[in-house]
N, C-alpha and C positions, 0 to 999 in steps of 0.2 A: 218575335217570329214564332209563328207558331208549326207544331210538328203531327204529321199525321198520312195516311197514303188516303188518296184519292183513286178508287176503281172506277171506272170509266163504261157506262152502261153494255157496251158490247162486250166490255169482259165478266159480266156477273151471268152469274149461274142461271138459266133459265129454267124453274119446275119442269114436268113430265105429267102429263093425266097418263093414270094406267087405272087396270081394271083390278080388282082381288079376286082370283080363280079359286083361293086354296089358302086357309091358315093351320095353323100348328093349336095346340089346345094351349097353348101361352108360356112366358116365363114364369121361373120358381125365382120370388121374392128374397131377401136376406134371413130368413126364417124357416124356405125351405117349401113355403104355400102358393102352390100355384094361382098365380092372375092370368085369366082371363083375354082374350085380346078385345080390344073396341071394337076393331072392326070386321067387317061378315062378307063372307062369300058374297059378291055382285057389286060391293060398292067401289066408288068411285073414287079415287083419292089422288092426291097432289105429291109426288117423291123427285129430291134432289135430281140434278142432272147425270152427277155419278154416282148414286146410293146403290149399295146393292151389290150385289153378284150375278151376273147376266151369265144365262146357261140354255143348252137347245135340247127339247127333248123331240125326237122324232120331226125333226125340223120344222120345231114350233119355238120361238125365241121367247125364254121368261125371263125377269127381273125377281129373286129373292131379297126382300127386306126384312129387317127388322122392324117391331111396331115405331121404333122410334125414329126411325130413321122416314116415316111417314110426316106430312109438314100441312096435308088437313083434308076432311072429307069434303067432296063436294056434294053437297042437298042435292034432292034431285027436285 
C-alpha cells in the first residue's frame, strides 16, 4: 500500500503575472551586506496566488513581495 495525498488540479495554486512598480535597495545578508534585488522597475514576473501583503494606496490595489516569494521573470 502505498501512502501519499494526491492534490487534484482545481485545487493547486494558480501563479499571478503582476508588474514590479517599486523595489527596496534589497536585504542585508548574515554578514550584514546588503544584496541587491534581481529584479527592476517594469519587469514582469510570476508570484504565488497568496504571496504577499495586498494594500490600497489612493485606491490603487498593490501586492508587496519579497524577492523570494517571486517564482520567475517573464522575457519579454
Amino acid at each position: 500500500m502505498r501512502g501519499g495525498i494526491i492534490i487534484p488540479d482545481t485545487a493547486k495554486e494558480k501563479p499571478q503575472e503582476a508588474e514590479v512598480v517599486n523595489v527596496g535597495p534589497g536585504k542585508l545578508d548574515d554578514s550584514g551586506k546588503r544584496v541587491p534585488c534581481e529584479v527592476k522597475k517594469g519587469d514582469r514576473v510570476l508570484i504565488g496566488k497568496y504571496s504577499g501583503t495586498e494594500i490600497k494606496i489612493d485606491n490603487e490595489e498593490f501586492v508587496i513581495v519579497r524577492e523570494d516569494e517571486i517564482l520567475g521573470v517573464i522575457e519579454k
